[in-house]
N, CA and C atoms as an extended XYZ file, in Angstrom:
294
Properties=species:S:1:pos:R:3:atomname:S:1:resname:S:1:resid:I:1 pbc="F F F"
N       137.670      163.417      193.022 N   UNK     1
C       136.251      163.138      193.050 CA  UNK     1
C       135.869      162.465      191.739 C   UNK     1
N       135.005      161.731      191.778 N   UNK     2
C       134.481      161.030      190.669 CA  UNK     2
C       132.771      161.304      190.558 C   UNK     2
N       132.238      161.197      189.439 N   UNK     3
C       130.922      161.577      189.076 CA  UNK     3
C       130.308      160.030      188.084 C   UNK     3
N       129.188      159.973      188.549 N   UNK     4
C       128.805      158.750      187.881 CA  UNK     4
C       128.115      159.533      187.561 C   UNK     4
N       126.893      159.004      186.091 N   UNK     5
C       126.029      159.860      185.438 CA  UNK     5
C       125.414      158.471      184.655 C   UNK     5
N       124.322      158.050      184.762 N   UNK     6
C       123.402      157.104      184.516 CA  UNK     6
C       122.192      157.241      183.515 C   UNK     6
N       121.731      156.909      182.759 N   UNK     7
C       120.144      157.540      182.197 CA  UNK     7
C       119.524      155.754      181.862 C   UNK     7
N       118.295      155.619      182.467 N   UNK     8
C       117.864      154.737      181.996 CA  UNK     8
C       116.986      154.810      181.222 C   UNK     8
N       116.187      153.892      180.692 N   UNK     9
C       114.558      154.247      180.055 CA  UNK     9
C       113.647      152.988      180.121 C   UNK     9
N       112.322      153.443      180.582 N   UNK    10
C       111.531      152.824      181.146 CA  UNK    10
C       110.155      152.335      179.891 C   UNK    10
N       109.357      151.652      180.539 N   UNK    11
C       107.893      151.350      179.835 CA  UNK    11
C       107.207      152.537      181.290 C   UNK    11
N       106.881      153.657      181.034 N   UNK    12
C       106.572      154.689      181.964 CA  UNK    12
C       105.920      153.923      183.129 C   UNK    12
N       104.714      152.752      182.388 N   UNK    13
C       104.013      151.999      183.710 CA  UNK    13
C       104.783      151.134      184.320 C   UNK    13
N       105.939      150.853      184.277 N   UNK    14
C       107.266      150.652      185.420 CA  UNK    14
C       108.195      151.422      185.621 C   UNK    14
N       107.915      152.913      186.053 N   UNK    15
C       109.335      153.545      186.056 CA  UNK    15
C       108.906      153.585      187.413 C   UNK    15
N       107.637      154.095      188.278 N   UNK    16
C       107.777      154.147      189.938 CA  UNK    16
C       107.880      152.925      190.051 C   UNK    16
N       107.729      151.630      189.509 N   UNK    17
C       107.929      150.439      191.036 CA  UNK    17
C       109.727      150.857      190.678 C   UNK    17
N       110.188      150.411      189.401 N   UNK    18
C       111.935      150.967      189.829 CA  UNK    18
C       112.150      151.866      190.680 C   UNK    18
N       111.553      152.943      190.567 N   UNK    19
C       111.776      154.102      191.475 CA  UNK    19
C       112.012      153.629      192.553 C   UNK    19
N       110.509      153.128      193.234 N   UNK    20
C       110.551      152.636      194.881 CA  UNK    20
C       111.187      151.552      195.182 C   UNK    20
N       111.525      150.654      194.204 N   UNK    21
C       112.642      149.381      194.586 CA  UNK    21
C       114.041      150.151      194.600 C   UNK    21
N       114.359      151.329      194.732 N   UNK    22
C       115.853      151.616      194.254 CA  UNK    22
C       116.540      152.518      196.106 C   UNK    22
N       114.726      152.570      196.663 N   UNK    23
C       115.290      153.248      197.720 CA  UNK    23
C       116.501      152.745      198.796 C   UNK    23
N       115.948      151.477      198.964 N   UNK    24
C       117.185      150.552      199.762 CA  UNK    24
C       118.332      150.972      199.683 C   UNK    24
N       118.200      150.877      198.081 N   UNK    25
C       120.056      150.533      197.460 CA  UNK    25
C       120.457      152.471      197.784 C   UNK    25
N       119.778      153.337      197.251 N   UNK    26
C       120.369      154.659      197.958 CA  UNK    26
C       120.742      154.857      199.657 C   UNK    26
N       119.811      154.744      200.640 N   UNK    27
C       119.994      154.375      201.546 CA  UNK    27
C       121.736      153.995      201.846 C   UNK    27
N       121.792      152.755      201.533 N   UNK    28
C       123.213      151.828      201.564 CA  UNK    28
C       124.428      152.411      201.019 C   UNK    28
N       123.720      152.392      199.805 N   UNK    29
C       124.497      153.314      199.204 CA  UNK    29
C       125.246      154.719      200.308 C   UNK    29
N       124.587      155.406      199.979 N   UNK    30
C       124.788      156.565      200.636 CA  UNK    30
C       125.861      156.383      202.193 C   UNK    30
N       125.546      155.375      202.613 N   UNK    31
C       126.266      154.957      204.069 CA  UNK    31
C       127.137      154.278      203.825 C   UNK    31
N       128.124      153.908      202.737 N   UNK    32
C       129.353      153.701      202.456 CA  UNK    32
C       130.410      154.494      202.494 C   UNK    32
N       131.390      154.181      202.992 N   UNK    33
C       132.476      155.111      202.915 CA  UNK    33
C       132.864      156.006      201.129 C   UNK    33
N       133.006      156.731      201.507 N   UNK    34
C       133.296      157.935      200.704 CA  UNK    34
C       132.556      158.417      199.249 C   UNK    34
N       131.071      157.946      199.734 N   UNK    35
C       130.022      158.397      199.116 CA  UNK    35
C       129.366      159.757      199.155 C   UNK    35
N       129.339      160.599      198.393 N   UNK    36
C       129.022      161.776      198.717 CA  UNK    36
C       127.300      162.331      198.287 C   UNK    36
N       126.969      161.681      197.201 N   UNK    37
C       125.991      161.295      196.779 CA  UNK    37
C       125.176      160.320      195.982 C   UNK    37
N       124.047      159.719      196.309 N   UNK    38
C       123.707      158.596      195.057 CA  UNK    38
C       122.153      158.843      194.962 C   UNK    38
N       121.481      159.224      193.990 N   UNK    39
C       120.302      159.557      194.086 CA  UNK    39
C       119.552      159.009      192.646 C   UNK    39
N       118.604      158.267      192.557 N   UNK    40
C       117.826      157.657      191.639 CA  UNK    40
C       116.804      158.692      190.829 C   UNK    40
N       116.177      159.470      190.209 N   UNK    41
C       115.277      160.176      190.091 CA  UNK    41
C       114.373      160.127      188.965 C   UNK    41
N       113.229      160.812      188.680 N   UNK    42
C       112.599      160.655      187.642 CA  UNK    42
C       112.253      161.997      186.612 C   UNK    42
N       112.344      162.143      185.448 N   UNK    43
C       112.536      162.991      185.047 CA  UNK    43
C       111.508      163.558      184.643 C   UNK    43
N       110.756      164.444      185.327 N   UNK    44
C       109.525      165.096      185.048 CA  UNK    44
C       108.870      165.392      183.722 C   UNK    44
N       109.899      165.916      183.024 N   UNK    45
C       109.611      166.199      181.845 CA  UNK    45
C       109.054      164.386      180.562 C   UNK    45
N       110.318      163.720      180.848 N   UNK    46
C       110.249      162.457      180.129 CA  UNK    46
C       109.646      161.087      180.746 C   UNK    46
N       108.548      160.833      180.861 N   UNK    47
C       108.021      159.626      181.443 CA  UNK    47
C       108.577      158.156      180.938 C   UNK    47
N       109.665      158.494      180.471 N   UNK    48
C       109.996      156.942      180.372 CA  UNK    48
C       111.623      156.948      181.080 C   UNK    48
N       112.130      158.316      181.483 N   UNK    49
C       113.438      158.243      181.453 CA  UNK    49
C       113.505      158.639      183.302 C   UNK    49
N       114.507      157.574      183.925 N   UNK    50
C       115.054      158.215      185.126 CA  UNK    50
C       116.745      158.129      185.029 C   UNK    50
N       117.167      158.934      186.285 N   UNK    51
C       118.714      159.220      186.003 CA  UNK    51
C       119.045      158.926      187.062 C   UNK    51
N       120.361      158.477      187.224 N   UNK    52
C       120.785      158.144      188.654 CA  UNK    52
C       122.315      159.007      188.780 C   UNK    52
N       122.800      159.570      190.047 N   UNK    53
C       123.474      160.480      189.648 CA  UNK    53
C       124.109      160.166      191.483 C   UNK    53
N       125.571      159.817      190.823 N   UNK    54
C       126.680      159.717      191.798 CA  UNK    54
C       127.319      160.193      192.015 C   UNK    54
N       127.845      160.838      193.241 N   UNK    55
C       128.954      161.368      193.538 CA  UNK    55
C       130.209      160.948      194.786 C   UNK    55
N       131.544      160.289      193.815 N   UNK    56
C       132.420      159.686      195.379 CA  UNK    56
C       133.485      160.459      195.450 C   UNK    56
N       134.262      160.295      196.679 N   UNK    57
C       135.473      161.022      196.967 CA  UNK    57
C       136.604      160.758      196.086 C   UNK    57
N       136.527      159.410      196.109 N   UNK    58
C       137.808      158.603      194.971 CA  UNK    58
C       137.608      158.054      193.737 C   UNK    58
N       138.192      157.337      192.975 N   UNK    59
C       137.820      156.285      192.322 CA  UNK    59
C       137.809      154.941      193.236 C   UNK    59
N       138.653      155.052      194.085 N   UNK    60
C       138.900      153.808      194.654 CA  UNK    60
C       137.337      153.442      195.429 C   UNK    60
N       137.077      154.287      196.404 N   UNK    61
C       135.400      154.492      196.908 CA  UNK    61
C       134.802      153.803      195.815 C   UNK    61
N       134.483      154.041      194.661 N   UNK    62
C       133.299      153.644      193.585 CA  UNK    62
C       133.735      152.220      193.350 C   UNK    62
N       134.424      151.448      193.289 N   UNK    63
C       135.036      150.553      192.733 CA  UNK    63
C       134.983      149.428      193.875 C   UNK    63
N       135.368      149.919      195.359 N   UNK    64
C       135.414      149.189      196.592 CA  UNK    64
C       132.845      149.086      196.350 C   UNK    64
N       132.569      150.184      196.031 N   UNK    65
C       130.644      150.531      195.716 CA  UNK    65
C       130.327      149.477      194.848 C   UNK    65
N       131.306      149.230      193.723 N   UNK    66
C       130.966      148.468      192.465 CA  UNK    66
C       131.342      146.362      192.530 C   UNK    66
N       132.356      146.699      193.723 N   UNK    67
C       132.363      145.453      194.043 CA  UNK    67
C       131.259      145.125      195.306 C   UNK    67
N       130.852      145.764      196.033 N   UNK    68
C       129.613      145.407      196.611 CA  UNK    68
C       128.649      145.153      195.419 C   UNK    68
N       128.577      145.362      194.801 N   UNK    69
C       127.035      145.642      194.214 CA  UNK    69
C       127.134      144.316      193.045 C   UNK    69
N       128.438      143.854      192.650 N   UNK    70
C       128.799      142.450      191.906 CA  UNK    70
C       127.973      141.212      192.836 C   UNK    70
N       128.526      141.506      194.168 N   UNK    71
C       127.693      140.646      195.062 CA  UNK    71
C       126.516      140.210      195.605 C   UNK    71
N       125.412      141.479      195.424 N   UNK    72
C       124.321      141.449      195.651 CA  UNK    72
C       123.647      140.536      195.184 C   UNK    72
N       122.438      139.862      195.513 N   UNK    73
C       121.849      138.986      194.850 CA  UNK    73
C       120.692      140.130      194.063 C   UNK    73
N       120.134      138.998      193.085 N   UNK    74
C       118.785      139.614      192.328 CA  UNK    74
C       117.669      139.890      192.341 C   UNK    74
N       116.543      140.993      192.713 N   UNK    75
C       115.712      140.702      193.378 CA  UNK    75
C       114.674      139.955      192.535 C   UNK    75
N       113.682      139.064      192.997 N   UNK    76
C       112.493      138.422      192.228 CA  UNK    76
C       111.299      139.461      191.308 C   UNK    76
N       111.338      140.789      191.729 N   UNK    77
C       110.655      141.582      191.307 CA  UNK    77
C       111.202      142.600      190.607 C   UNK    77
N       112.633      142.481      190.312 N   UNK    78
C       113.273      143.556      189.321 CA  UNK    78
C       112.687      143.890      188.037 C   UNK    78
N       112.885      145.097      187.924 N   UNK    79
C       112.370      146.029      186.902 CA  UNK    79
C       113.234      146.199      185.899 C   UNK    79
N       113.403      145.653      184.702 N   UNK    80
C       114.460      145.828      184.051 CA  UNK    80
C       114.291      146.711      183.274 C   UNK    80
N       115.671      148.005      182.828 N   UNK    81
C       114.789      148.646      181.835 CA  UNK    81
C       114.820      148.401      180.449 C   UNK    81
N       114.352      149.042      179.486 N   UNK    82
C       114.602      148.880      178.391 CA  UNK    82
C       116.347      149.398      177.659 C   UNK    82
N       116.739      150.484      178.038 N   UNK    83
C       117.958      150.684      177.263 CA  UNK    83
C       118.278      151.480      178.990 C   UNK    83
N       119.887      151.406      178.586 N   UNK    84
C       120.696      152.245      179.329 CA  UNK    84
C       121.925      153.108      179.431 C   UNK    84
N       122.131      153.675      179.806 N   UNK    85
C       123.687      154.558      179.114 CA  UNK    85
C       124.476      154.914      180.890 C   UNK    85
N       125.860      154.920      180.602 N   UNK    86
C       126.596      155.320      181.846 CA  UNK    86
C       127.719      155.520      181.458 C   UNK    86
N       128.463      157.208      182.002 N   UNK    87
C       129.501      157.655      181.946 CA  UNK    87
C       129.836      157.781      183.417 C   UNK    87
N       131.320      157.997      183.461 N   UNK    88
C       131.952      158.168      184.357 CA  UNK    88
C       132.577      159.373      184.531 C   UNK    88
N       133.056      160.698      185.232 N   UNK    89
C       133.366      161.398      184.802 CA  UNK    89
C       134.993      161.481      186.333 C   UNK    89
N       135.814      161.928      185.669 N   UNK    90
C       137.335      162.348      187.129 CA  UNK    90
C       136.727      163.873      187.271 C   UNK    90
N       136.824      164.073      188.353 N   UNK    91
C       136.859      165.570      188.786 CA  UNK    91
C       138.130      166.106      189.174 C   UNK    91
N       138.772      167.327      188.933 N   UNK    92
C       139.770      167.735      189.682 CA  UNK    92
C       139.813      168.451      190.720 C   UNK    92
N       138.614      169.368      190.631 N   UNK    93
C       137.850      170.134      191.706 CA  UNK    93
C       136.893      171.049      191.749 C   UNK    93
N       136.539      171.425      192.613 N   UNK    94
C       134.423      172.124      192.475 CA  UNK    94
C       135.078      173.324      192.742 C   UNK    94
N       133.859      174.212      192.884 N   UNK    95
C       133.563      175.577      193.239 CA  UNK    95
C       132.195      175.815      193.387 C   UNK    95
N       131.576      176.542      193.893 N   UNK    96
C       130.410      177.584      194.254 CA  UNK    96
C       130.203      177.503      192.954 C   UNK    96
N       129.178      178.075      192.234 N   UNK    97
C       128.787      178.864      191.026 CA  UNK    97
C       128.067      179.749      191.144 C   UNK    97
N       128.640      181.288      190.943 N   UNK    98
C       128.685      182.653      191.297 CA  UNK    98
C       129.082      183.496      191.768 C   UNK    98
């Protein structure tokens, strides 16, 4: 399993149109093979910061995700943010917690 882990940061008076421009791409996202999760969010506490938070079966999955997404075109109304950070993390395996 692989874990993506994202943090962006916003001008707060553009963090919902990003928000709502990002639904598509979860959507799609999500309906790719061996996607387990992809979720955009906003961080209640920090009005300038949202996180996006992935989860695939493989590496290979994210990479087959990452070459779709090379392809995409740009939209005319993108929200760019100001700074961004992204780790990747290998999993070896989960459990319950408790």
């Amino acid at each position: 399993m692989v874990i993506v882990g994202r943090s962006f940061e916003f001008d707060p008076s553009k963090r919902e149109q990003f928000l709502a421009s990002r639904v598509d791409m979860m959507c799609n996202s999500r309906a790719e093979a061996g996607c387990l999760e992809y979720t955009f969010a906003d961080n209640p506490i920090d009005p300038t910061r949202v996180v996006l938070y992935e989860r695939w079966e493989s590496q290979a999955h994210l990479e087959a995700h990452l070459a779709a997404m090379q392809g995409a075109p740009k939209r005319p109304d993108e929200v760019a943010p100001i700074s961004s950070s992204i780790s990747i993390y290998d999993v070896a395996g989960e459990h319950p917690l408790g």
